[in-house]
N, C-alpha and C positions, 0 to 999 in steps of 0.2 A: 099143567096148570096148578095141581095140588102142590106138588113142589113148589111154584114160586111164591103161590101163599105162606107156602112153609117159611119159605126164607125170607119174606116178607117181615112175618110173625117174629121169627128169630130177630131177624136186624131190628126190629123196634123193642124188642129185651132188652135188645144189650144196648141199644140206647140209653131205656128209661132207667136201668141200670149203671150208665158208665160213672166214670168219674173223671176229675180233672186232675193235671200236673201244674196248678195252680198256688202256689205258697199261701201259707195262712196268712192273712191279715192281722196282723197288731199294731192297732194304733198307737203312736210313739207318745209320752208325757207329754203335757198342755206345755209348753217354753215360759210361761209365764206367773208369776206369784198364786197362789191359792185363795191371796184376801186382796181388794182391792188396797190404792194405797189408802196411808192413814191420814195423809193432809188433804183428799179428796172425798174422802170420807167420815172426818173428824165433825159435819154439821149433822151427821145424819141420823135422824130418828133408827130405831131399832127393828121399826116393821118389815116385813121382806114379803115377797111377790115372786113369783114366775112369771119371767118376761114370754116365754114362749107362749104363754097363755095371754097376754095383751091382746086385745084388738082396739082398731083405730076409734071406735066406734064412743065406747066410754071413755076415751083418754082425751076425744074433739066434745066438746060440750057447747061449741059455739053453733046454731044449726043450720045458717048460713054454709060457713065454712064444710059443714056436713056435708050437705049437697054439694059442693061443691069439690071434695073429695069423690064423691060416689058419681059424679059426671067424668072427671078424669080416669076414674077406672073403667070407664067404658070409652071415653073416645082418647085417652091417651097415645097418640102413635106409637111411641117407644113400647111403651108395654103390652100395645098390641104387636112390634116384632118380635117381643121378648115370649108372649104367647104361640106364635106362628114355630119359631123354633124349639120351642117343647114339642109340637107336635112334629116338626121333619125328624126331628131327633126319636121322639116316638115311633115315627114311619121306619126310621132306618132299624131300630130292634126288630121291629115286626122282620124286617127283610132277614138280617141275620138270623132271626130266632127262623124262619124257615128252612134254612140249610139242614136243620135237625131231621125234616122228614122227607122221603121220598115225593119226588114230582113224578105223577102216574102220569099219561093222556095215551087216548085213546081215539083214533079214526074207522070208520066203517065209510065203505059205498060199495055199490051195485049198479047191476045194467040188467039189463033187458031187450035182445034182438028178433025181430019176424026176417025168418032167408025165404028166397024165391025159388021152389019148388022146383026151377031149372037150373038152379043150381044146385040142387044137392044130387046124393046119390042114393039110391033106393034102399026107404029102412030109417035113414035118416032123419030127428025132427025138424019143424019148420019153425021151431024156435029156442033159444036158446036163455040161458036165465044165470047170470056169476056174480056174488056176492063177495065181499074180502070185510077180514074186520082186526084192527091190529093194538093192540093195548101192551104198554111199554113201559117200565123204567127206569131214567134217564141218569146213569151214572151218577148214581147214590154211594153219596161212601157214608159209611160206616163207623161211628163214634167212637172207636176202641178208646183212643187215650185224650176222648177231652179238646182236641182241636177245636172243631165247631162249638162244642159248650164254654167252652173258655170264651171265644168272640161273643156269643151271643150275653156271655155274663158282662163283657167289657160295653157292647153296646145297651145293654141293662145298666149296667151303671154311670154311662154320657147320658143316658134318657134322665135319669134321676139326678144327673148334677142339673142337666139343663131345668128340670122344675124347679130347685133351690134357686136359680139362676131368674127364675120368672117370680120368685117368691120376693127374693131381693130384691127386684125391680119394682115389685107392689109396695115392699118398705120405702124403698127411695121415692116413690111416687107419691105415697101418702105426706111425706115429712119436706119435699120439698114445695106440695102445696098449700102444708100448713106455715110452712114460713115464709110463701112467694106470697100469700095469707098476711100475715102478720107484718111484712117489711110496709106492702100497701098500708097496711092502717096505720102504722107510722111514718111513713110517709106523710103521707095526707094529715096527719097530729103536726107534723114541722110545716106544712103550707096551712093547716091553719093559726099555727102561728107567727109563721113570717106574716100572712093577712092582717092579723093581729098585731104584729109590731110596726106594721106600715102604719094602717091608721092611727096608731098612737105618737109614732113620731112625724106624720102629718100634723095635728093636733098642737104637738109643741113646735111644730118649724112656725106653723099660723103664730103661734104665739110671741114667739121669740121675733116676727117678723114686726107683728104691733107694738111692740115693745120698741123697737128699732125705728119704726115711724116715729114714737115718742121722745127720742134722743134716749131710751132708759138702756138699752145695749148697744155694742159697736157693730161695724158692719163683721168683725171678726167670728160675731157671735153665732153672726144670722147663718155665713158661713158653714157654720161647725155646725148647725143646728141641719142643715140641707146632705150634711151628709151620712148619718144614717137614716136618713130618708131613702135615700138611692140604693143606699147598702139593703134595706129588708126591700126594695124593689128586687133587687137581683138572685134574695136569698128567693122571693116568689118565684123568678122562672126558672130559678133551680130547680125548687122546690115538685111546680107543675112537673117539667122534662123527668124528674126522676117517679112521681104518679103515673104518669104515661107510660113510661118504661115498665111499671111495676106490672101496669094492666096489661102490658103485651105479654110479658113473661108467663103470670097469671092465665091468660087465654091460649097460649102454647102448650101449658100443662093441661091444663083442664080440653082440649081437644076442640075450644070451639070458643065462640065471645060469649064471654061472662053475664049475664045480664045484672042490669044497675042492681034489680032490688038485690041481688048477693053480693055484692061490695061492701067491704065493710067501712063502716066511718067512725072508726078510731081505734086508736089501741085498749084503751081503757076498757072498750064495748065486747072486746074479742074474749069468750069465754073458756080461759081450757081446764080437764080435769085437776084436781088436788096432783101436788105434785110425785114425779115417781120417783121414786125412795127403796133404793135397790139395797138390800139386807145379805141377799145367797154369797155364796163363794162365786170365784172367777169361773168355774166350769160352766156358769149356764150359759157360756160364750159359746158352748160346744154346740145348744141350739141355731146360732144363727143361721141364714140361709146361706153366708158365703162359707161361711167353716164345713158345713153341714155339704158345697157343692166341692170343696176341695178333699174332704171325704171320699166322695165318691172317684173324685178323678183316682184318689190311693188307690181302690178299689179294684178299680178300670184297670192300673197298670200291673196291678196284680193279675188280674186275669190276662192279660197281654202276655205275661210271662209265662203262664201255662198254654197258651199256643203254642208259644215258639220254644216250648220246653214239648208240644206233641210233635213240633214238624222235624225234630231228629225221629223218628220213631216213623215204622213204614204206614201207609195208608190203604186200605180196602175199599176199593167202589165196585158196588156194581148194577150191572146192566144188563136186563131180561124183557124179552119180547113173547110176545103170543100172536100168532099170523092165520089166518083161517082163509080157506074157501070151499066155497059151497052153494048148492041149489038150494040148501035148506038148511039154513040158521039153526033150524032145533037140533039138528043133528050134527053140529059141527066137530064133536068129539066121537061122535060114534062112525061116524064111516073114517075114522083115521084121517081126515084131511087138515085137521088142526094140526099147528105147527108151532113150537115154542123154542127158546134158547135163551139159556143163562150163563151170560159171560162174567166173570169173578176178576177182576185187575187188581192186582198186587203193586204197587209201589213204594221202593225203599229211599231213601236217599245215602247214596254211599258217602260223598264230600261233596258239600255243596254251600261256600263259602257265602254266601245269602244267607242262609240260615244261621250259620255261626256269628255273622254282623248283627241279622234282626234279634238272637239273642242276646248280644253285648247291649245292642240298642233298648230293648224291654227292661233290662237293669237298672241301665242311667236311668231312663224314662220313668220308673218307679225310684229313686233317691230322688228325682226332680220334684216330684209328687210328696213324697215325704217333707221336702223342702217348702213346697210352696204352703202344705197344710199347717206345718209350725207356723209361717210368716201371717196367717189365716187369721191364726190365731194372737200371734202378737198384734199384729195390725187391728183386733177387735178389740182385745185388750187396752191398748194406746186409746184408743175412739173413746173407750167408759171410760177413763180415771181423765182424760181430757175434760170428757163432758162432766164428769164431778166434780173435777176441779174448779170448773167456769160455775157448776152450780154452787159450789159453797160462795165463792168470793163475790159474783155478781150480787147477790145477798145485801153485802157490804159495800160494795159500788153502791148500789141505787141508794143505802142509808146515808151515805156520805154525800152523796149529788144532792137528794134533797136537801138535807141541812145547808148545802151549799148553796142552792137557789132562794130558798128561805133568807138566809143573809142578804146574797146579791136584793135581792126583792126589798127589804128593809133601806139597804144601803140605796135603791135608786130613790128612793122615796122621799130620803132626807134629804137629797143632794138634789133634788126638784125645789123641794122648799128653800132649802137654802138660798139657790138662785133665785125662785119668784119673789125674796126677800131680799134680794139684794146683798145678799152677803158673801156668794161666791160666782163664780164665772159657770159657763155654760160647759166649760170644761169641764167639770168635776159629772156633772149631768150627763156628758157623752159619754166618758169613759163608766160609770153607770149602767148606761144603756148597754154595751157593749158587753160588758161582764154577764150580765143580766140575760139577754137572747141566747149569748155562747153559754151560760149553762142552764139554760130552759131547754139548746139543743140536746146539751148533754145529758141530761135527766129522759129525755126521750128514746135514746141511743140505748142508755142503759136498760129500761124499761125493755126496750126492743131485745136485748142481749140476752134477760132475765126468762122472756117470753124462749126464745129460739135454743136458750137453752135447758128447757125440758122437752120440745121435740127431739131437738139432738140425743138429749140422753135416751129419752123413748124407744127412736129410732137405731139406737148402738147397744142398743139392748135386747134387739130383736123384736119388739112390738111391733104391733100393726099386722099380723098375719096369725093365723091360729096355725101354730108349725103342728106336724103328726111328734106323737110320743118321738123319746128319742130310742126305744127299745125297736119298733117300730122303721123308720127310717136305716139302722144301722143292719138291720136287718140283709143287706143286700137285694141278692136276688130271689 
């Protein structure tokens, strides 16, 4: 028994001691510019911020929408499968990380028999009393070079990609129900003004129609006056059908129906913080949570490759028993009836073409990795000088559409009087109209574009999540 304590003792030395045949990790240069560009960047104040330090919380200032956030994060499906696989991914390190220590178990039973006096033979007792008790373990190998440490690091770091993986999700969650947010309330800005444009060219068809009683228009007029009538009817059941839509969309994010009082009723009304105004270099793309999970996969395949750089290399398991019987437990080592054995198995592999494959394979497997962390990175990259590109120029859209509706607005105005004066046709008034509603839409689209793109940037910047330091996170295992 002392002995296998001993080598018990031993084997978990040289455990907590091994090391792995794992290559160093160096993460390879960012693929992408040091400074964002300079035509999506040329409107931009000078302030700077750390996006990893965002939360959703001060950048949503509307408090409808707030709640409305903070209910999707608890009943959102996706993000509750996005949670559930952090944690099998979790379960499965636990499994790995146990192959580091020995599995003991241990059974005992006993009996107890009364014999019949006509059966025994004189001298003999009339009862009998046997005990067994066997404590075991169960081919343990041995850590020499890092096999088992190396999985267990590669399953430590799929656990840690899969939580940037759930962190990513929480970003996506946030920003796409601030803008399933924001489309609704413009939306419903365009029905209420196709509403708006109905009853108004209701208003002049009446007119145009008593006129035409009076001989003072042709039936031409009455005509052209009836058809943008019909035109802002049908922009209305656009209008509804794309409201409806919004709200279902809306009620699928957020995990459940919406109630009325959080809907919002209009754009204008939807409050978000001052705008975000990125100052730092390209590197703090290195925070996000998808860079941050392809990271880890690097990691992972690094320690892949010191497996399969231990399983040329022989393996030690082993396996020891303790067996006892006895009338009497206390004394099981002292009347010599304890019984132990420790068996030692040595395995080498001489050629074993498996091996030489799964090493080829942890190679590629780690350049893929390599690969996919650059693309991580550019693909985050592309996302911000996107979203600052849309944010410089939208600027300038929406300066431009007003002045343009300002006009149109002017211009239907005159082109009413002129007609109710007699001085031109009803024509000049429709096409008027026309111009006038197509850029009242437009002025709202843009507004909508100006809104969506400061989530966008928000959200491609990594906000919305308090990420861990990045000294922290890189940290491995």
């Amino acid at each position: 028994m002392p002995t296998i304590l001993l080598s018990l003792a031993l084997g978990l030395a040289l455990l907590l001691s091994g090391c792995t045949l794992a290559p160093k990790v160096v993460l390879p240069e960012p693929p992408v510019a040091s400074q964002w560009p300079a035509t999506a960047t040329a409107a931009a104040p000078a302030a700077a911020f750390d996006p990893a330090a965002l939360d959703w919380r001060p950048f949503v200032a509307d408090a409808s929408l707030q709640r409305l956030i903070e209910m999707a994060l608890e009943g959102n499906r996706d993000l509750r499968l996005a949670c559930l696989a952090v944690e099998r991914t979790r379960a499965l390190y636990g499994v790995q990380r146990s192959e580091l220590f020995p599995a003991i178990t241990g059974t005992a039973g006993g009996s107890r028999q009364r014999h019949s006096v006509d059966l025994l033979s004189e001298g003999q007792p009339t009862r009998s009393e046997h005990y067994a008790a066997d404590l075991g373990v169960l081919s343990w190998e041995i850590d020499f070079f890092g096999r088992i440490r190396s999985l267990k690091d590669e399953a430590m770091q799929q656990y840690l990609a899969s939580e940037q993986g759930r962190r990513g999700a929480q970003i996506l969650l946030v920003a796409s129900v601030a803008e399933a947010y924001l489309t609704l309330a413009a939306d419903l800005d365009g029905l209420a003004l196709a509403r708006q444009t109905l009853q108004t060219q209701q208003d002049a068809y009446g007119l145009v129609r008593r006129q035409a009683e009076q001989a003072l228009v042709t039936e031409l007029d009455v005509r052209r006056a009836q058809i943008p009538v019909e035109t802002a009817r049908a922009d209305m059941a656009r209008y509804s059908l794309r409201v409806a839509q919004d709200r279902h969309a809306l009620d699928l994010l957020v995990g459940s129906a919406v109630p009325e009082a959080l809907l919002p009723r209009g754009l204008s009304q939807v409050a978000l913080a001052q705008e975000v105004v990125p100052g730092l270099p390209s590197e703090v793309l290195l925070a996000r949570p998808d860079v941050l999970a392809a990271e880890h996969q690097l990691r992972a395949a690094h320690a892949i490759i010191g497996a399969a750089r231990a399983a040329f290399f022989p393996r030690l398991a082993l396996t020891s028993t303790v067996g006892t019987a006895s009338t009497e437990l206390s004394r099981l080592f002292e009347n010599g009836r304890g019984t132990w054995a420790f068996a030692p198995a040595l395995s080498m592999p001489i050629f074993d073409a498996r091996v030489w494959s799964a090493y080829r394979v942890s190679g590629v497997q780690r350049q893929i990795a390599v690969t996919q962390y650059e693309r991580a990175i550019q693909s985050a990259f592309r996302e911000v000088a996107d979203a600052l590109a849309l944010r410089r120029t939208v600027a300038e859209q929406r300066a431009a559409q007003e002045a343009l509706v300002e006009a149109l607005t002017e211009t239907h105005r005159l082109a009413q009087m002129r007609f109710e004066r007699g001085i031109d046709s009803y024509l000049s008034v429709l096409d008027a109209q026309r111009s006038l509603f197509a850029g009242q839409q437009g002025l709202i689209a843009v507004q909508l574009a100006q809104r969506l793109s400061q989530v966008q940037l928000f959200a491609a910047l990594g906000g919305g999540w308090q990420a861990p330091a990045r000294a922290a996170v890189g940290a491995g295992s």
